[in-house]
C-alpha positions in Angstrom: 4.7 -1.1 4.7 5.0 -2.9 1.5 8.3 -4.4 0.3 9.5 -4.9 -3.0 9.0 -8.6 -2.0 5.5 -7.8 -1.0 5.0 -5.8 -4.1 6.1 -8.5 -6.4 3.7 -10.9 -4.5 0.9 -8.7 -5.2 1.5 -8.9 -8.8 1.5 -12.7 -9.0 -1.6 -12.8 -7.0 -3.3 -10.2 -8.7 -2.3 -9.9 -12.1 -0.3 -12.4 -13.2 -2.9 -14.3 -14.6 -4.9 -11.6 -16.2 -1.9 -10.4 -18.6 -1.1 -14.2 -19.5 -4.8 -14.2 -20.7 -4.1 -11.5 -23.1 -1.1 -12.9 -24.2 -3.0 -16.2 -24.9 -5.7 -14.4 -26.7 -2.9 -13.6 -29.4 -1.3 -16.7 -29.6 -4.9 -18.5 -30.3 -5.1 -16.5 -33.3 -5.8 -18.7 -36.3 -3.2 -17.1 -38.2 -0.1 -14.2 -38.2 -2.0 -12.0 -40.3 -5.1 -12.3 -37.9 -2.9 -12.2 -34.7 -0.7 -8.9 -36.0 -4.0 -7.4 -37.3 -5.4 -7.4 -33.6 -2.5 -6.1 -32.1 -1.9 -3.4 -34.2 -6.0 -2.6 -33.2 -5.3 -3.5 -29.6 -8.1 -5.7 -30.0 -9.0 -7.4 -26.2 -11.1 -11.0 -26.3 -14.1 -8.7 -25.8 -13.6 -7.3 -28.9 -12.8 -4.0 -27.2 -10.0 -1.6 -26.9 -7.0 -2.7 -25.2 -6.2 -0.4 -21.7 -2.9 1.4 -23.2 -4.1 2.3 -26.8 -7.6 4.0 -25.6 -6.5 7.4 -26.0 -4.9 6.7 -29.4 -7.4 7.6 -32.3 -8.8 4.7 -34.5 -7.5 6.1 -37.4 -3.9 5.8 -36.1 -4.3 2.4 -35.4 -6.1 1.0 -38.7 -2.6 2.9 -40.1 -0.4 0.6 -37.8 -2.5 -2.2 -39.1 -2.2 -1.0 -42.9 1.6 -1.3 -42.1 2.4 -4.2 -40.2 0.2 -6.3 -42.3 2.5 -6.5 -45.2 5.9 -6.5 -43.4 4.3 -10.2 -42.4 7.4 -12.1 -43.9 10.0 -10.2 -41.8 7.9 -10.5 -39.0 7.6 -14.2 -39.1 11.5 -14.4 -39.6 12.6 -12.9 -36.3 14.5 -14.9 -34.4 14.5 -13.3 -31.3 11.9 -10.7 -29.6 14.5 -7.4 -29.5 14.8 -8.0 -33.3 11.1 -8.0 -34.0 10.5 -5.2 -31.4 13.3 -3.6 -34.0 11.3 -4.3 -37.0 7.9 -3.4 -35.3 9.5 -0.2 -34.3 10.8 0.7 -37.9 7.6 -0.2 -39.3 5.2 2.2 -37.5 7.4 4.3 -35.4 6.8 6.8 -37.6 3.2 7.2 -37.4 2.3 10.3 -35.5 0.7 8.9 -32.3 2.3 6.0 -32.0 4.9 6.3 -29.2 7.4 3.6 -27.1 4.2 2.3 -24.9 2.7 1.2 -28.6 5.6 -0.3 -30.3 6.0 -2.5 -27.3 2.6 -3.8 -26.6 2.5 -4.3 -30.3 5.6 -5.8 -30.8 4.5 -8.4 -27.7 1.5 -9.2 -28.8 2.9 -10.6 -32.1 5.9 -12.0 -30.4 2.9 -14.4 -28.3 2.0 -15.5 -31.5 5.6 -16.2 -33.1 6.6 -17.3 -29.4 9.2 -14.6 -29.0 9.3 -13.5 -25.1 11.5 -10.2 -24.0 14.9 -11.4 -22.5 15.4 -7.3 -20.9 13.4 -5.2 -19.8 12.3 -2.6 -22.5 12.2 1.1 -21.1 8.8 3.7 -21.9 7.4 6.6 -20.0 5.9 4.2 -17.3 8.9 1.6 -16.8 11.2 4.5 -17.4 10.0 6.2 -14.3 9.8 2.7 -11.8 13.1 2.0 -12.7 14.8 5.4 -11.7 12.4 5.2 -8.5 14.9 2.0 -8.0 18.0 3.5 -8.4 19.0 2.4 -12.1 20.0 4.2 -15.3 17.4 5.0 -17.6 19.0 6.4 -20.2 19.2 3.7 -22.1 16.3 1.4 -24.1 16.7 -1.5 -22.1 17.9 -3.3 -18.7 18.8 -6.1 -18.2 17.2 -8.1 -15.6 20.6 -9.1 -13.7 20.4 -5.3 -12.5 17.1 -5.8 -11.0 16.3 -6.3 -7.4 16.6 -10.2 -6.3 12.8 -9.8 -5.9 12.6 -8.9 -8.9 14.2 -12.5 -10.4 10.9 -14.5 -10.0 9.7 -12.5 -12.8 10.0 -12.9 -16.4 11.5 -9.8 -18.2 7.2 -8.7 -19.6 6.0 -8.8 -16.0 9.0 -6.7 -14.6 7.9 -4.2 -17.2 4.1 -5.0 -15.7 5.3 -4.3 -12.2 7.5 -1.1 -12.9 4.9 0.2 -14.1 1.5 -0.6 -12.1 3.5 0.1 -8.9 6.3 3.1 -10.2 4.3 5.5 -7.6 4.4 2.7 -4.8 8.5 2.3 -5.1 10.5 4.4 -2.3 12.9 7.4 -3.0 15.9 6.0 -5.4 17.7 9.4 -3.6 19.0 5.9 -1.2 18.9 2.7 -2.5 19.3 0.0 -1.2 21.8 -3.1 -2.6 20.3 -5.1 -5.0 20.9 -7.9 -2.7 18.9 -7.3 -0.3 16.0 -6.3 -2.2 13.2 -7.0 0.5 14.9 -4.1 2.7 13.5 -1.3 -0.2 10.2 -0.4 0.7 7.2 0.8 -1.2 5.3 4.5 -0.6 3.3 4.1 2.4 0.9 6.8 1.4 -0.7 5.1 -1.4 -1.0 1.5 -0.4 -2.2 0.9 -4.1 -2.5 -3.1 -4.8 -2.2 -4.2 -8.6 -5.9 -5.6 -9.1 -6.7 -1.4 -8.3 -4.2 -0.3 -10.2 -3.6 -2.1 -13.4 -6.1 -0.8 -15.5 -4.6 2.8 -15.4 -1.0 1.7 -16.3 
């Protein structure tokens, strides 16, 4: 019976290190342009397609690209990570196939490179459903990570996002949650006894 304690441990052993390689694979880019062109691509160090974008067709992605590339200078002057999420989001929202999951892998990516980390806990399809599997609201676009489980505090705001959603089907009912407080008492579902190194690649 897995814990949310446990279940945060399995993410540090198992796939901690893996997502800070693909942040650091941005922020060696030689330059913005270069760093924002691969993340609009989803460009991985193999020179393949990142995990999340491999459904989304080239062509909507080389339009991404087409977009981001000269909205460089507002990019560049964000001062925080919500406001170039904001401007990310503004910029190639609007693209047809390009939904939440996108903007915010994109907008991360670029914020490795401008060394802009997440301070809450953005909200898509995937963290959306971990987080009401834990009890909170979800109609919002963002938590902050004070409501999280104490478990949860360890992490930084992108690997909570990591966690809610490799393990969403691993989290116990939210019909009874526990208090945040005592966030080791929640328990994962027994039945699927995922770990993260299985389970990452089908975020």
């Amino acid at each position: 019976m897995m814990t949310l304690c446990d279940i945060v441990a399995d993410y540090i052993r198992c796939c901690r290190g893996s997502a800070e390689q693909e942040q650091r694979w941005f922020v060696i880019q030689r330059t913005l342009e270069e760093a924002v062109s691969r993340a609009a691509l989803a460009v991985s160090p193999s020179g393949k397609r990142l995990s999340h974008q491999r459904r989304i067709p080239q062509a909507v992605l080389a339009e991404s690209r087409r977009r981001l590339v000269p909205s460089l200078p507002t990019l560049s002057n964000a001062q925080s990570f919500e406001a170039l999420h904001e401007t990310v989001a503004a910029v190639i929202g609007p693209i047809p196939g390009i939904g939440e999951l996108t903007i915010y892998d994109t907008a991360l990516r670029i914020g490795a490179k401008l060394q802009l980390e997440p301070t809450v806990v953005f909200l898509h399809a995937g963290t959306r459903a971990g987080a009401k599997r834990l009890g909170l609201s979800v109609s919002r676009k963002f938590i902050p990570v004070a409501e999280f489980p104490r478990a949860f505090q360890k992490l930084k705001p992108r690997e909570i996002e990591d966690v809610l959603c490799i393990y969403k089907g691993e989290f116990g009912s939210s019909a009874n949650p526990s208090p945040s407080g005592s966030s080791c008492y929640r328990t994962a579902n027994t039945a699927s006894n995922r770990t993260c190194a299985k389970s990452r690649a089908g975020r």
